[in-house]
C-alpha positions in Angstrom: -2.4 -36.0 5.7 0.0 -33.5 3.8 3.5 -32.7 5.4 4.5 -29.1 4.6 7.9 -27.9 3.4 10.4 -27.4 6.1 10.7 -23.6 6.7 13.6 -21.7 5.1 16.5 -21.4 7.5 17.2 -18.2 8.5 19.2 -16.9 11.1 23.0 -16.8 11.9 25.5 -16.3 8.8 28.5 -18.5 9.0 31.0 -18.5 11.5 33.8 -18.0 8.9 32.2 -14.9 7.7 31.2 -13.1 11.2 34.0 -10.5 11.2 33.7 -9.1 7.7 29.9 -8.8 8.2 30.6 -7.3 11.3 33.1 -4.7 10.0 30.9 -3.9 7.1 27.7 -2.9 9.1 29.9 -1.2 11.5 31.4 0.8 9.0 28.4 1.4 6.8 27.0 2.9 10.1 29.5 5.0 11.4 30.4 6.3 7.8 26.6 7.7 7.7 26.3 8.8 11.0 29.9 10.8 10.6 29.1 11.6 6.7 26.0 13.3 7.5 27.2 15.2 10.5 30.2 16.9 8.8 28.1 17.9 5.3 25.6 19.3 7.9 27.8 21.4 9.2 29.6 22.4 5.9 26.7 22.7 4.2 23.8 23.6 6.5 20.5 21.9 5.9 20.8 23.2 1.6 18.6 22.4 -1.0 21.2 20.1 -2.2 22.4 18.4 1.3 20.5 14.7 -0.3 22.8 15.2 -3.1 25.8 15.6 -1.8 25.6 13.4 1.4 25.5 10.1 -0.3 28.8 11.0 -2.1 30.6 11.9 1.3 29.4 8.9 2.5 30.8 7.0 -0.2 34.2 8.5 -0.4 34.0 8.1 3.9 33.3 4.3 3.6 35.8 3.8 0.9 38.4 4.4 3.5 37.1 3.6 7.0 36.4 0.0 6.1 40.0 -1.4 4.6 41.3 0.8 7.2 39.2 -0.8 9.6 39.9 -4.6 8.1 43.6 -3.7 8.7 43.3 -2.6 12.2 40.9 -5.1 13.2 43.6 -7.7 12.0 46.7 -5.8 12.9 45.7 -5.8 16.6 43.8 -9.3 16.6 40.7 -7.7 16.9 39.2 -10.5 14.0 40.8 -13.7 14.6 40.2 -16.4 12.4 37.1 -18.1 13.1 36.9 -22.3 13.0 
């Protein structure tokens, strides 16, 4: 009888790394949701809004997550994980 491979282990990142990956999808999220709202209503629903959305988006997330690292630290909301 043949063993197979153990599976691939998938699941939690590391402990270490929780806050970061936390602030980045929570950033990445609200920067679209907030992005897209305000070229919307700037822009209406234009020919153009798929071109110019990502680029808000960009400029949004370039500043909402160091701002958000620096809050999250500043007021202990990421504490160092063991």
């Amino acid at each position: 009888m043949t063993t197979s491979p153990a599976p691939a282990r998938r699941g939690k990142i590391p402990a270490r790394y929780a806050n970061l990956v936390t602030a980045l999808i929570i950033s990445l999220m609200m920067t679209c949701i907030v992005s897209g709202i305000s070229t919307l209503r700037s822009i209406g629903f234009a020919p153009n809004f798929f071109s110019v959305w990502p680029v808000a988006w960009a400029m949004s997330w370039g500043v909402a997550f160091p701002v958000f690292l620096v809050i999250g630290i500043r007021f202990g909301i990421f504490t160092p994980s063991e």
